[in-house]
C-alpha positions in Angstrom: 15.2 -15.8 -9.4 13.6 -18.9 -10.5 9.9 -18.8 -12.0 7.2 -21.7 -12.0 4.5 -22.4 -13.5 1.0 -21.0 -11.5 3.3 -18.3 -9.4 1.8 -14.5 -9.7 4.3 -12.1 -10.8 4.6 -8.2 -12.0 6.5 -6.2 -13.8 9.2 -4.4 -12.4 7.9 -1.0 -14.4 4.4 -2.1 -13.0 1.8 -4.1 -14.4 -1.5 -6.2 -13.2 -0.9 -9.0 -11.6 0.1 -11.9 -13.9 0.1 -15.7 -14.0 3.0 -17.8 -14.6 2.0 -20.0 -17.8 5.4 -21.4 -18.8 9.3 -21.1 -18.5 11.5 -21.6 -21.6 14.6 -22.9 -18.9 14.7 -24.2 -15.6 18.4 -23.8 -15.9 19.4 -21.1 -12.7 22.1 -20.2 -14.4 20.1 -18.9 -17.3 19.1 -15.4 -16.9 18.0 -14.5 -20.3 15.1 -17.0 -20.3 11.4 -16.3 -21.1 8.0 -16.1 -18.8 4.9 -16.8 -20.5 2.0 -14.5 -18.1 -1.8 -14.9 -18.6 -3.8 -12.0 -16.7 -7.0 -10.3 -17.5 -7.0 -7.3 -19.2 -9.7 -4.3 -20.1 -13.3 -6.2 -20.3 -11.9 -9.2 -18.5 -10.1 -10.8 -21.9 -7.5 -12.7 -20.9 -4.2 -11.5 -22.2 -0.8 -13.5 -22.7 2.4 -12.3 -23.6 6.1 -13.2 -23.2 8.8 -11.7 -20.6 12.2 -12.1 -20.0 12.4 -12.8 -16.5 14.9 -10.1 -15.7 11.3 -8.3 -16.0 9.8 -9.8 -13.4 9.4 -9.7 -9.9 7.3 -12.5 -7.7 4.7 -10.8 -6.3 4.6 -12.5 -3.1 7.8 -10.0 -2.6 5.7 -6.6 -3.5 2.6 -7.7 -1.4 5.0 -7.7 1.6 6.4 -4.9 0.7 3.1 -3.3 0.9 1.8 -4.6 3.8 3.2 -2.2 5.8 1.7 0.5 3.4 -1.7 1.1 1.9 -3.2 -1.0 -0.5 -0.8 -0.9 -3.7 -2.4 0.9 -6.3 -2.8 -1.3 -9.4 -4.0 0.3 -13.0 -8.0 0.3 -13.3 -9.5 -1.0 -16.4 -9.7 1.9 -18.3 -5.8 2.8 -17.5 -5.1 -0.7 -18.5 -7.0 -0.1 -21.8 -5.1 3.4 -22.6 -1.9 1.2 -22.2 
């Protein structure tokens, strides 16, 4: 899977939802190349870390997963803190 700039994304483990900031390769046959995410964290800082992409998932592809169910259930603030 190919990552852009601005797409939302998630961990595969689970995580908030997370912002696309940067790509180290546009190259598709590179599969060991690094995300940079932005989200907000406990008390609405805004966090940013690096990912390999095999991490990822878009989250266009969860959402419809869900769709069918209930809301997905997404870490509150204070789980987020404890992590």
């Amino acid at each position: 899977m190919s990552f852009l700039p601005g797409m939302e994304v998630v961990l595969k483990s689970g995580s908030p939802v997370m912002t696309v900031e940067s790509v180290s390769s546009h190259d598709p046959d590179d599969t060991d190349y690094v995300v940079t995410c932005i989200w907000f964290g406990g008390k609405n800082k805004v966090r940013k870390r690096d990912f390999y992409a095999y991490c990822l998932i878009d989250f266009d592809e969860v959402r419809e997963c869900c769709e069918e169910d209930d809301e997905p259930e997404y870490p509150t603030e204070e789980e987020e803190e404890l992590r």
